[in-house]
C-alpha positions in Angstrom: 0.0 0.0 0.0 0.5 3.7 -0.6 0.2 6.4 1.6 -2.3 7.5 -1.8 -4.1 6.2 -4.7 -2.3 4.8 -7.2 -3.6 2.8 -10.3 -1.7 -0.5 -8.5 -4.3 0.1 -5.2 -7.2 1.8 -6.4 -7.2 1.1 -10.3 -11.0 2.6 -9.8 -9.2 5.9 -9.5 -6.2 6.2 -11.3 -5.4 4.9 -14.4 -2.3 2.5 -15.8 -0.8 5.9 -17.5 -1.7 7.9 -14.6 -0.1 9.7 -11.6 -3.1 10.9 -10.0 -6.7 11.1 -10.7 -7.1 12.6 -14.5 -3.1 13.4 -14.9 -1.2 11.5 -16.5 2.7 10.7 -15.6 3.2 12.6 -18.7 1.5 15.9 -18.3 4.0 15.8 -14.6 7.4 15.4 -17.1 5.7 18.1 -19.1 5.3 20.4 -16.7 8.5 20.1 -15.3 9.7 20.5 -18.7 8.2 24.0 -19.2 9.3 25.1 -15.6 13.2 24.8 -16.8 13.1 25.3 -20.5 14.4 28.8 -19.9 16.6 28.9 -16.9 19.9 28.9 -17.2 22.0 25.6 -17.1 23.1 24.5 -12.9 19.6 26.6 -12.1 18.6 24.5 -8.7 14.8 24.7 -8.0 13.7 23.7 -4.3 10.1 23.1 -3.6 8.4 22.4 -0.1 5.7 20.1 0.6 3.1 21.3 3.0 3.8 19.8 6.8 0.6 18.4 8.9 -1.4 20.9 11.3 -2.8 20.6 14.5 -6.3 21.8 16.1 -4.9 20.6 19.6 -2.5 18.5 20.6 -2.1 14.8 18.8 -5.7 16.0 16.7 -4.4 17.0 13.1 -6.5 18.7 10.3 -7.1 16.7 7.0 -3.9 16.9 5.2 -4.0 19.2 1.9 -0.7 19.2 -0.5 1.0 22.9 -1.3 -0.3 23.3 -4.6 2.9 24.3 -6.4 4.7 21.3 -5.0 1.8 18.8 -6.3 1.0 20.7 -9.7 5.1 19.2 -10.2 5.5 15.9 -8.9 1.4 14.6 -7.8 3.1 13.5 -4.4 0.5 14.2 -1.7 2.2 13.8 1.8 3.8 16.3 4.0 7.8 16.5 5.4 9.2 16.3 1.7 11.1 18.1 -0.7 11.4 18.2 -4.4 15.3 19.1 -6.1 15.3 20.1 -9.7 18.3 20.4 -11.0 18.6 22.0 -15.0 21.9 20.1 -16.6 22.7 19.3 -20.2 23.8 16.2 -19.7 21.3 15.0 -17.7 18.5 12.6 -20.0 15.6 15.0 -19.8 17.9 17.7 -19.1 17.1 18.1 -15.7 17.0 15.4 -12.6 14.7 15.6 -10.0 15.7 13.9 -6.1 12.6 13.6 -4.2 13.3 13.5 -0.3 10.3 12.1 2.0 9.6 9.6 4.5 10.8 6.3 4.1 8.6 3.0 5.3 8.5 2.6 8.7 6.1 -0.4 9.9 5.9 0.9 13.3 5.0 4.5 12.2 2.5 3.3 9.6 0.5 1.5 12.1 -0.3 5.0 13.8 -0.3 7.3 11.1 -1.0 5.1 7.9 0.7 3.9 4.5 3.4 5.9 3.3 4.9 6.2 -0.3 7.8 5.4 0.5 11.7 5.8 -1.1 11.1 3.9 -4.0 7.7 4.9 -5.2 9.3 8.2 -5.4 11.1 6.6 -8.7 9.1 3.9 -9.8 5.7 5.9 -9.9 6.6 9.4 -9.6 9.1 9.9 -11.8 12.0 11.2 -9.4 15.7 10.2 -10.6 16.5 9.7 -6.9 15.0 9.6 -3.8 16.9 9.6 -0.6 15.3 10.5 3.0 14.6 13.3 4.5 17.2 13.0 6.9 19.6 13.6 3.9 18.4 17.0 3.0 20.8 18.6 5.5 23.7 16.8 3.9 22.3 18.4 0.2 22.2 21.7 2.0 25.7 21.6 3.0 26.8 20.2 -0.3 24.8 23.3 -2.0 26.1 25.8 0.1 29.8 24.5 -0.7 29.2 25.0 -4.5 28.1 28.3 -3.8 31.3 29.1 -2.4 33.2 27.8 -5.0 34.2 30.7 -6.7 34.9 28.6 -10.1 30.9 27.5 -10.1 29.8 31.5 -8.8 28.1 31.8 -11.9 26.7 28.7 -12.6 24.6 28.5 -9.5 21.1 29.7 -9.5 18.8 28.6 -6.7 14.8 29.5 -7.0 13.0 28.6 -3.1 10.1 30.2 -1.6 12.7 30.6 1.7 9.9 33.3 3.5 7.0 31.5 2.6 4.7 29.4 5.4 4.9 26.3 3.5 5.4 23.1 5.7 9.0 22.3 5.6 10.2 26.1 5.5 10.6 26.4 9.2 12.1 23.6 9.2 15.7 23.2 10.6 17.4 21.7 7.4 15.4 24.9 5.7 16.8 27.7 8.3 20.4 26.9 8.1 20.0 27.2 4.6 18.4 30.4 4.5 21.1 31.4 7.4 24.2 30.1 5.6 22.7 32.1 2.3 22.8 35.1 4.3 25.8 34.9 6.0 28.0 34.7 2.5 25.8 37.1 1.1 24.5 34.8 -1.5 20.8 35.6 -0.6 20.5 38.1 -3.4 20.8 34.3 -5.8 18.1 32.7 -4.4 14.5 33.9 -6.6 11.8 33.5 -5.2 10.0 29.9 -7.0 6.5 30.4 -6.9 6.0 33.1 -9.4 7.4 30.8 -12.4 5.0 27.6 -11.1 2.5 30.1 -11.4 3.0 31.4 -14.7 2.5 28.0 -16.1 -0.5 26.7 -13.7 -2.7 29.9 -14.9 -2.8 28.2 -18.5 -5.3 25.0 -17.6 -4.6 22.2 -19.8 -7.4 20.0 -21.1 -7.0 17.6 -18.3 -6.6 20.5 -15.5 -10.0 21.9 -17.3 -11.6 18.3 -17.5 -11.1 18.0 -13.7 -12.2 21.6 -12.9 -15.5 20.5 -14.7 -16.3 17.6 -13.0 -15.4 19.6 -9.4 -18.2 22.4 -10.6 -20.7 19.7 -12.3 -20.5 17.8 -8.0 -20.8 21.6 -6.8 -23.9 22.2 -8.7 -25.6 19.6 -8.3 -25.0 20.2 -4.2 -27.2 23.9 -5.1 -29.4 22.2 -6.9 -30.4 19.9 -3.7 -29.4 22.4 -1.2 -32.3 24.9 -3.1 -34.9 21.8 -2.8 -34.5 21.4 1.1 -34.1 24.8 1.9 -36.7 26.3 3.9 -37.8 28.3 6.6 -36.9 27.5 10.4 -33.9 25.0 9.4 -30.4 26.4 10.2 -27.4 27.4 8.2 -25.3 25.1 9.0 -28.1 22.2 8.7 -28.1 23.4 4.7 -23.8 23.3 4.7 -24.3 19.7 6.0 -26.9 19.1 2.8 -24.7 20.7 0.1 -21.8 18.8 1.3 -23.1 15.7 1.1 -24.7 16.2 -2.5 -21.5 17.3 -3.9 -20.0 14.3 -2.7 -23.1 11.8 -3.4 -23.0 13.0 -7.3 -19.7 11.0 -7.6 -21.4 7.9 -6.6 -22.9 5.9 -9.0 -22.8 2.4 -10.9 -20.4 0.4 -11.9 -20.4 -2.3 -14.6 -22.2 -5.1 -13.5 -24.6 -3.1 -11.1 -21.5 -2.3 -8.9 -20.9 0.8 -7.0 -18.8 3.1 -8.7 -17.5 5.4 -5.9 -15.4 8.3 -6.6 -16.0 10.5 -3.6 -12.6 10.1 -2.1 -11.4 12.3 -4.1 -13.6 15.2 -3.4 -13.7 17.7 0.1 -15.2 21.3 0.5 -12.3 23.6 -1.4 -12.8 26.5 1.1 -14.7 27.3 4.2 -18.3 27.9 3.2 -20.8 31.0 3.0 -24.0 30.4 3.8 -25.5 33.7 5.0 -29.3 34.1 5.4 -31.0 37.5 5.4 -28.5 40.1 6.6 -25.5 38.3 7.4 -25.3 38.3 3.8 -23.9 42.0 4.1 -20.6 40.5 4.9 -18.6 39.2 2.5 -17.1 36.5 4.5 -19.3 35.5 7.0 -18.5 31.7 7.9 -20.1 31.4 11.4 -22.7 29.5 9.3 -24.8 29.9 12.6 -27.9 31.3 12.4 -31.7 30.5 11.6 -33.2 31.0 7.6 -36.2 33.1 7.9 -39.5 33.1 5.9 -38.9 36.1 3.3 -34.8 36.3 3.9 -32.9 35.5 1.2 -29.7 33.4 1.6 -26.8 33.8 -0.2 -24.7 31.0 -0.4 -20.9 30.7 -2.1 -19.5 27.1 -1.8 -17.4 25.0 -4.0 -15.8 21.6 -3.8 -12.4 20.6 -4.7 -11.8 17.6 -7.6 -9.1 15.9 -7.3 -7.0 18.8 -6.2 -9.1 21.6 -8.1 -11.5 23.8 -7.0 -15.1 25.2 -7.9 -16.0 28.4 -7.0 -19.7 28.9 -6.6 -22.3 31.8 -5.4 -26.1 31.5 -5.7 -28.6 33.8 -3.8 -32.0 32.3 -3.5 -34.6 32.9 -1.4 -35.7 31.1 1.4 -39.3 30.3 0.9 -38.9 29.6 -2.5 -40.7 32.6 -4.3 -38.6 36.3 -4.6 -40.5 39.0 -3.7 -40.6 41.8 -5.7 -37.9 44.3 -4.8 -35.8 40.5 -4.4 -36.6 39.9 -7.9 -35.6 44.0 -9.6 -32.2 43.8 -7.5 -31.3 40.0 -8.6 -32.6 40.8 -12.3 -30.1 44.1 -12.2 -26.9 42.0 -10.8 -27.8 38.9 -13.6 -27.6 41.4 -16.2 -24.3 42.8 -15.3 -23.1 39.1 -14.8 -24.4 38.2 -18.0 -22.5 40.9 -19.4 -19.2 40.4 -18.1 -19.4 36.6 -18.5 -19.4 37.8 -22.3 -16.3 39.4 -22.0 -14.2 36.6 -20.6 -12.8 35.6 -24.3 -9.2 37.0 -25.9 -10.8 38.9 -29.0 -12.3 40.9 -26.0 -9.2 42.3 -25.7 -9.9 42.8 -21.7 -8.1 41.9 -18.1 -9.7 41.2 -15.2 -9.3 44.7 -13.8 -10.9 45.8 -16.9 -13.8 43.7 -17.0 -14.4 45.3 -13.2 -14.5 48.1 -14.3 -16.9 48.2 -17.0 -19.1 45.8 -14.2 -19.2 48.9 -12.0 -20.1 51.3 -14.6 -23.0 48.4 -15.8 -23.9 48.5 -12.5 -24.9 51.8 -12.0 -27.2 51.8 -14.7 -28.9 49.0 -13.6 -29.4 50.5 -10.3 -31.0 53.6 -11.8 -33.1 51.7 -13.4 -34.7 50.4 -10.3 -34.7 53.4 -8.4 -31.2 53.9 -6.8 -29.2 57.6 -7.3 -25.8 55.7 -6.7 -22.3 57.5 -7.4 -19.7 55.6 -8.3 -18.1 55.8 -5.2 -21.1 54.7 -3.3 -20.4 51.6 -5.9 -17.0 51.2 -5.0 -17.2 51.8 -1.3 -20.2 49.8 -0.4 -22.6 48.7 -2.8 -19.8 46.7 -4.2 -16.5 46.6 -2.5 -15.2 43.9 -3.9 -13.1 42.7 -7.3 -15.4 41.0 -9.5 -13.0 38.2 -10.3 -10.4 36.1 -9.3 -8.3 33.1 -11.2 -8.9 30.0 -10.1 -7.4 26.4 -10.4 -5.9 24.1 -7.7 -6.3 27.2 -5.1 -9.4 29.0 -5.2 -7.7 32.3 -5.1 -5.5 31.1 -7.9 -1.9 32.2 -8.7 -2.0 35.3 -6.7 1.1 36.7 -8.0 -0.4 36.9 -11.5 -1.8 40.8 -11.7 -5.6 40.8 -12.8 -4.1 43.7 -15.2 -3.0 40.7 -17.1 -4.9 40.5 -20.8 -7.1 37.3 -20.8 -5.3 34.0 -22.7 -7.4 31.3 -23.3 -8.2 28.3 -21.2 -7.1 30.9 -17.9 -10.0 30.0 -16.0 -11.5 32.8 -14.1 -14.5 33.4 -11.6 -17.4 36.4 -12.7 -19.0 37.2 -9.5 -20.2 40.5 -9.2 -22.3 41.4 -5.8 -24.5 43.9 -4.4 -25.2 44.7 -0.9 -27.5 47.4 0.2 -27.0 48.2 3.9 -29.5 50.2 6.0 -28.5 53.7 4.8 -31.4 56.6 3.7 -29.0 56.9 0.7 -30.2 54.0 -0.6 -34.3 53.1 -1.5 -35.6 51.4 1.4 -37.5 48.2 -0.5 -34.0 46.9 -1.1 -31.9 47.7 2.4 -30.5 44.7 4.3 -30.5 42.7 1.1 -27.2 41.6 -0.2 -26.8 39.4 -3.6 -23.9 37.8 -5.5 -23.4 35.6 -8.5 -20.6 33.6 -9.0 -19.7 31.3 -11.9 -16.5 29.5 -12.6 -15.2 30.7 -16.5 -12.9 29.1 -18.8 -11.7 31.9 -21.3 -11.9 31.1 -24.8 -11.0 32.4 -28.0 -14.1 34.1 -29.1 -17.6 35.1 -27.1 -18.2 31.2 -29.0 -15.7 29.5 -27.1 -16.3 30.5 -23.1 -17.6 27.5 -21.3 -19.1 28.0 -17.9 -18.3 25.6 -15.5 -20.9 25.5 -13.0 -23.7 26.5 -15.4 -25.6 23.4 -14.1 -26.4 25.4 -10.4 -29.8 27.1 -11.1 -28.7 30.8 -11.8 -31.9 32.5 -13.6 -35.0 33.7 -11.5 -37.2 31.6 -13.2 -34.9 28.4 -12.5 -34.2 29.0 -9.0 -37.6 29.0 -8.6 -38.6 26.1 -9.8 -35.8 23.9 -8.6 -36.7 25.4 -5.2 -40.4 24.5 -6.2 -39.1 21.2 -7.7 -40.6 21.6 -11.5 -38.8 21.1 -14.4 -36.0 23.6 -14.9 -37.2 26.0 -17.8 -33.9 27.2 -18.7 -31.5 25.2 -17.6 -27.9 25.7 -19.6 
């Protein structure tokens, strides 16, 4: 056994050519391939795996790879590190040393199966693998060829050194970063993540075929959370009903009438909204806590990670299953400008993220004039709606966060639309519509043309007239 799937133990979930669920051994070489292609030759790349975290003492939290360190070598467990090293002579032109956890019977009866040394080679495509113990003794031999006058040039390290990733405070890690100091070689070490990025904001077919699959298990958890919804149950109880749908849609049947179970590789991707009547006026509000009211809406933004991808869903419904009429002219207003911006998200648009916010808060206001509101576009900004309309998205939901959103659109970047509007209790504002806050959030893969943009998660009811009959359980009028 493994300390994950593999196609040897769970052949149900990854396939002979695979590494992990949906990737295949040759998409990771690929990858790595692109990282180094342009560095110079000696360039030494050190990635960090993420480390296991507490609640309290001996009780850990579910253990989730750092994405950069996955998106290259598809290991998934903590205390490791990943060496690339760029060299001509080497068969791919670069070798990669994977240092983790050896077996250890006596360990693995406590915490579990572990990969082990030599799965590091035999299924993960490392050159070498060596324990962690030994990474001190790489350290020392790195910082020697740094001092080597003769090799001064030649050595070019890229580590996330400040970053919180597991391994970073590590002791092996701090001497390093010490050491780099103390010769006054810091200045050579580049910061890694930045370059990982650059290539994980272009989804490949497989990265978009899993995204879709994690929003197809997301929608259909709205879909069921908007037919039990209603008044007098709690937040949370409707958190506990999306989660289990998502997970429920990957179960089905197998041939021969077996069950064919793929929720294993599914888990909520971030901690859930689920605010009811005014607790929607806070963007993040998590507490999850309180009752759903007759005549409330409930705004809800949830997604659920795919085999290490995220969805990124918001739907505001309301809670009885009918809007009422200032509901309905404020929801209409924010659908339009989604609509609209959705539109946008294709290269012959020509327009960045920052770009396509801006022209939301100018569509925006003329909605809102439309139903009544004398808005300024400060009042916009500052509260009506505070917040960027869009983020990338991928194996984090807050994807590749060094990429600036001033960044032209490319396609198959996938993208969240999610433009919101949230009227607090101000005279400024019509009464009819204070305390009501609304968001819409869709998951976006950016094509070529307006032809080519694929939606995600178009499957969660989004229109009026849908939301309301899924909540009223009729046959979805306009359901694409």
């Amino acid at each position: 056994w493994y300390g994950q799937p593999t196609h040897e133990t769970h052949p149900e979930l990854v396939g002979p050519l695979e590494v992990t669920h949906g990737l295949a051994k040759s998409e990771y070489e690929a990858r790595r391939q692109r990282l180094v292609k342009d560095l110079e030759p000696g360039s030494t790349l050190i990635l960090f795996s993420s480390r296991t975290y507490f609640v309290s003492p001996h009780v850990f939290h579910s253990f989730r790879q750092d994405s950069d360190f996955f998106y290259l070598t598809g290991w998934n467990e903590p205390d490791s590190v990943a060496v690339i090293e760029k060299s001509a002579t080497a068969r791919r032109g670069y070798t990669m040393v994977l240092y983790a956890n050896p077996k250890d019977p006596k360990k693995e009866v406590w915490e579990g199966p572990r990969n082990g040394i030599e799965a590091a080679v035999s299924l993960f495509g490392a050159d070498e693998a060596r324990p962690i113990a030994e990474f001190k003794t790489y350290t020392s031999k790195l910082n020697s060829r740094m001092q080597d006058r003769g090799s001064h040039d030649s050595v070019r390290i890229y580590a996330d050194l400040d970053a919180s990733h597991g391994l970073l405070r590590s002791k092996e890690c701090d001497a390093l970063k010490a050491q780099l100091k103390h010769d006054h070689f810091d200045s050579r070490v580049r910061r890694l993540t930045p370059l990982v990025q650059q290539l994980r904001l272009i989804k490949s077919p497989a990265e978009i075929k899993l995204m879709g699959e994690a929003g197809r298990i997301s929608a259909h958890g709205f879909e069921r959370l908007m037919q039990t919804c209603r008044p007098g149950l709690c937040e949370s109880t409707l958190q506990a009903v999306f989660e289990h749908a998502a997970r429920m849609a990957l179960v089905g049947q197998g041939e021969g009438g077996t069950v064919a179970d793929r929720s294993a590789l599914a888990r909520p991707a971030y901690v859930p909204v689920f605010a009811s009547g005014e607790h929607a006026l806070c963007m993040h509000y998590v507490q999850n806590s309180g009752p759903v009211k007759d005549g409330d809406l409930i705004l809800v933004d949830a997604g659920t990670e795919y085999a290490a991808y995220a969805s990124d869903i918001t739907r505001t419904f309301p809670v009885n299953g009918r809007f009422s009429q200032p509901q309905r002219d404020l929801y209409s207003a924010l659908l339009s400008v989604h609509e609209q911006m959705v539109k946008l998200c294709h290269v012959s648009a020509g327009y960045s993220l920052n770009e396509i916010h801006r022209r939301a808060t100018s569509v925006l206001g003329t909605e809102l004039k439309q139903i009544g509101f004398r808005v300024s576009d400060r009042d916009i900004e500052e509260q009506l709606f505070p917040h960027h309309i869009a983020h990338y998205l991928g194996m984090d939901v807050h994807d590749t966060v060094d990429i600036n959103r001033s960044q032209q659109l490319k396609r198959n970047m996938v993208v969240t639309i999610e433009p919101g509007i949230y009227v607090p209790h101000d005279s400024r504002y019509p009464k009819a519509f204070q305390g009501i806050g609304i968001r819409i959030e869709d998951d976006i893969v950016v094509g070529q043309t307006e032809a080519d943009i694929e939606n995600l998660t178009a499957r969660a009811p989004r229109s009026v007239e849908d939301i309301e009959a899924c909540m009223n359980r009729t046959s979805l009028p306009n359901q694409t």
